[in-house]
N, CA, C and O of each residue as an XYZ file, in Angstrom:
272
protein
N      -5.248     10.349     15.388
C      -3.926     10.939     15.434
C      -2.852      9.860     15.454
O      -1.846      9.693     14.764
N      -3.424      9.137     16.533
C      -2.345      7.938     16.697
C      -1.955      6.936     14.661
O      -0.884      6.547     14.196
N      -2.970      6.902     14.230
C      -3.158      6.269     13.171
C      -1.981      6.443     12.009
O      -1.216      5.705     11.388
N      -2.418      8.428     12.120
C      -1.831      9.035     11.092
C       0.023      9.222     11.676
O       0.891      9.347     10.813
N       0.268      9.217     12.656
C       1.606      9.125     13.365
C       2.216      7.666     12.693
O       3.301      7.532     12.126
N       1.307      6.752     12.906
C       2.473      5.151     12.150
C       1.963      4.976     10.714
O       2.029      3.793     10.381
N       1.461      5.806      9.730
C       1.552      5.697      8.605
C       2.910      6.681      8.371
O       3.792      6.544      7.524
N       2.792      7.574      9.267
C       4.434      8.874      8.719
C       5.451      7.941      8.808
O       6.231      7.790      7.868
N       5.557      7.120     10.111
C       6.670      6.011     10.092
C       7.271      4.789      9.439
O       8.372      4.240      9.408
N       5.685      4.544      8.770
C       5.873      3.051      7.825
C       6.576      3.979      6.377
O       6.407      5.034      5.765
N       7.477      2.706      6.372
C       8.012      3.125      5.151
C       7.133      2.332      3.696
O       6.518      1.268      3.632
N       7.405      3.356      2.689
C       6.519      3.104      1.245
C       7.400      2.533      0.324
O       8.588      2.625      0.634
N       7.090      1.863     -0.918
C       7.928      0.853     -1.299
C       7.199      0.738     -2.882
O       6.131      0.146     -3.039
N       8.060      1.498     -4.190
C       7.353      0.763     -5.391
C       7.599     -0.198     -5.868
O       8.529     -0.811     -5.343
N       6.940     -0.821     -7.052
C       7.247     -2.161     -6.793
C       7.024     -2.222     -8.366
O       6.235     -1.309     -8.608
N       7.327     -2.824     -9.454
C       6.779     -2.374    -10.554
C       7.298     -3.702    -11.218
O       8.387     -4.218    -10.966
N       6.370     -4.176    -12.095
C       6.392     -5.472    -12.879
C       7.061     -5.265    -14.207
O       6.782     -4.399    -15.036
N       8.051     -6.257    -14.286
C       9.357     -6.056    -15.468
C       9.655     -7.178    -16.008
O      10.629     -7.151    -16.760
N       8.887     -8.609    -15.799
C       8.600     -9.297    -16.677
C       7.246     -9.873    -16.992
O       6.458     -9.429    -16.156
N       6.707    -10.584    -17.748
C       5.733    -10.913    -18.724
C       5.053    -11.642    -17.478
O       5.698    -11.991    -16.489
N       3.175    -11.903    -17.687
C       2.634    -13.179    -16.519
C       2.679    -13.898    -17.428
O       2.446    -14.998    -16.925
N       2.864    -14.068    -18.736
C       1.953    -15.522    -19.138
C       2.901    -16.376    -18.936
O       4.088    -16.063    -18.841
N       2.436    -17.567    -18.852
C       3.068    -18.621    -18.805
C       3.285    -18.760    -17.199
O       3.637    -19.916    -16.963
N       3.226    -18.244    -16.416
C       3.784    -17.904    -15.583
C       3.229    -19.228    -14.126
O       2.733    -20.213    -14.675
N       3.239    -19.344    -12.844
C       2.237    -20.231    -11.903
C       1.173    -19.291    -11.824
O       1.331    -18.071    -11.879
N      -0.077    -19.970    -11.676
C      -1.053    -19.314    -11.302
C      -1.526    -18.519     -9.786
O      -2.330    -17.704     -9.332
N      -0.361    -19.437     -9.392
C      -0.539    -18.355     -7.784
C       0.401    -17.203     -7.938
O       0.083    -16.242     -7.238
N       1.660    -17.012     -8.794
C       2.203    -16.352     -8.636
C       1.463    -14.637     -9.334
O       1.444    -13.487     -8.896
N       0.937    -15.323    -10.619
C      -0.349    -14.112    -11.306
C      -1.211    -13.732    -10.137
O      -1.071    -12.515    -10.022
N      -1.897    -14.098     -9.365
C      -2.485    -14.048     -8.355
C      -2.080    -13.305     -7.143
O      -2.813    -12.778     -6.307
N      -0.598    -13.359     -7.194
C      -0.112    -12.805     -6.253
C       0.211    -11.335     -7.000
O       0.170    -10.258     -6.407
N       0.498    -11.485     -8.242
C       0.818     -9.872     -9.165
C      -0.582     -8.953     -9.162
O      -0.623     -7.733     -9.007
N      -1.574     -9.739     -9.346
C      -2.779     -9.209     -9.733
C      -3.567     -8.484     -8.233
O      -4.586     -7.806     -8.366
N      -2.962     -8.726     -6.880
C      -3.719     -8.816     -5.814
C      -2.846     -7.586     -5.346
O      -3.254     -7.032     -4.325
N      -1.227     -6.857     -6.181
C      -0.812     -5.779     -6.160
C      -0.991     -4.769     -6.795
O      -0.551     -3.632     -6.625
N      -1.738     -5.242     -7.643
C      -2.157     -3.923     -8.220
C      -1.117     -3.950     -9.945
O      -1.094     -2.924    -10.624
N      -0.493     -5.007    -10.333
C       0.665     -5.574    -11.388
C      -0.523     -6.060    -12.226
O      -1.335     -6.730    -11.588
N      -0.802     -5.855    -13.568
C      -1.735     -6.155    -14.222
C      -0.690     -6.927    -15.616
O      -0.591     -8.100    -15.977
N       0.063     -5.459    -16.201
C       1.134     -5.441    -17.331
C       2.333     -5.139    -16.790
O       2.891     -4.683    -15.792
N       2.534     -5.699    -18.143
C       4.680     -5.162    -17.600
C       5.035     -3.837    -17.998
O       4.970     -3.326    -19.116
N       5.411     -3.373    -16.943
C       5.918     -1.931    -16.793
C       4.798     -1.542    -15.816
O       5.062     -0.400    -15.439
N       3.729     -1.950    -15.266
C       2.755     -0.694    -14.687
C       3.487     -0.699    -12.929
O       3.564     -1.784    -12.351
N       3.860      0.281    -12.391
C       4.177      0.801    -11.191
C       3.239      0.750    -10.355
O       2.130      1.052    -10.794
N       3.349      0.349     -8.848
C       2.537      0.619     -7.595
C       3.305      1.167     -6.603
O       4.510      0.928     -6.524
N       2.718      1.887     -5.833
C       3.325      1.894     -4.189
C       2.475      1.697     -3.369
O       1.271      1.919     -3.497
N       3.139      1.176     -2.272
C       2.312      0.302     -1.071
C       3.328      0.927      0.485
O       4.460      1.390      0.626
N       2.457      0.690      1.194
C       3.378      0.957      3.007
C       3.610     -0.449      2.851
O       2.912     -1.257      2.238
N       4.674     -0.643      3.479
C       5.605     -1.606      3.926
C       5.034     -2.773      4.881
O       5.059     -2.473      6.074
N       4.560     -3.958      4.592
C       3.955     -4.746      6.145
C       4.383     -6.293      6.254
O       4.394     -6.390      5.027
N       4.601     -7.074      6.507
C       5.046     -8.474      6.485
C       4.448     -9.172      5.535
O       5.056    -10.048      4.920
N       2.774     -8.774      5.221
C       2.597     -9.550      3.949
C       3.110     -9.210      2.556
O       3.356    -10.059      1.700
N       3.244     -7.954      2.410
C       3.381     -7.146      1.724
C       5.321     -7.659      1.135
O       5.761     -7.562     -0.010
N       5.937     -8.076      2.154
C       6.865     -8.655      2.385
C       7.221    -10.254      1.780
O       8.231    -10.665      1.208
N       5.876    -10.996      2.184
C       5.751    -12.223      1.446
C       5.391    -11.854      0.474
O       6.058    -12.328     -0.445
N       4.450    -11.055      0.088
C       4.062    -10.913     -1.769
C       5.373    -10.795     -2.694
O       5.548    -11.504     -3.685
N       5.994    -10.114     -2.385
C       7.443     -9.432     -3.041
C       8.445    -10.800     -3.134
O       9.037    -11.043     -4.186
N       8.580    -11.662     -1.951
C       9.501    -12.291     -1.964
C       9.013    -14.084     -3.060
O       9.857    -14.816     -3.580
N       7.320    -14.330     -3.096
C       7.267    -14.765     -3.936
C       7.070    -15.018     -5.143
O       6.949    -16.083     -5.749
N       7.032    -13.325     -5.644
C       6.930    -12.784     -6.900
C       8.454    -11.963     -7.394
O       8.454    -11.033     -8.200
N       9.509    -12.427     -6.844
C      10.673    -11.149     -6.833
C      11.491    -11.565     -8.100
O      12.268    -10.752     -8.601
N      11.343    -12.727     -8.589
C      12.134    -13.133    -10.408
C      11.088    -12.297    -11.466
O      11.346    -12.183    -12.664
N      10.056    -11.820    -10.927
C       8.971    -10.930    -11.697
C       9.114     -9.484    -11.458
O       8.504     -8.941    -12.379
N       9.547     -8.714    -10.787
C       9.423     -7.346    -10.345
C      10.756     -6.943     -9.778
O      11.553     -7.676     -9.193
N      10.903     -5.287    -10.121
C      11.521     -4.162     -9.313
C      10.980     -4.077     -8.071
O       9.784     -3.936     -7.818
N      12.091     -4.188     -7.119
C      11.092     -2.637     -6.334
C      12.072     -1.908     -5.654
O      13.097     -2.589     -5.633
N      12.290     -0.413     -4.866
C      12.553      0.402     -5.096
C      12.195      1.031     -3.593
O      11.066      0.683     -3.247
N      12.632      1.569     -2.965
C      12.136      1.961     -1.360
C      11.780      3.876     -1.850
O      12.429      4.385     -2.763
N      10.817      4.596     -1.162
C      10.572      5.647     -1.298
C      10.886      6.818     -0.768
O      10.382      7.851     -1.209
């Protein structure tokens, strides 16, 4: 119960890839690929968490994102 109570609270967040990987750093592909960002244009949503936080902020010249 307790579980399903702080998923209602975490907030959800899409995130969607809007430019190209190639060429790109290899950690930063790494960091697209470990969201679920394969191609440009494909959409994800995720709950909200501090890493989730670092992923975004060192991939953010690569992606939208969008609060839910």
């Amino acid at each position: 119960m307790a579980k399903a109570k702080r998923e209602a609270q975490a907030s959800s967040i899409k995130i969607k890839l809007v430019k190209s990987l190639s060429g790109r750093n290899a950690k930063h592909i790494a960091t697209a690929h470990s969201l679920g960002l394969n191609k440009t244009g494909k959409e994800v949503e995720h709950v909200m968490n501090d890493a989730l936080k670092g992923k975004i902020s060192q991939i953010s010249y690569l992606i939208q994102t969008s609060e839910v």
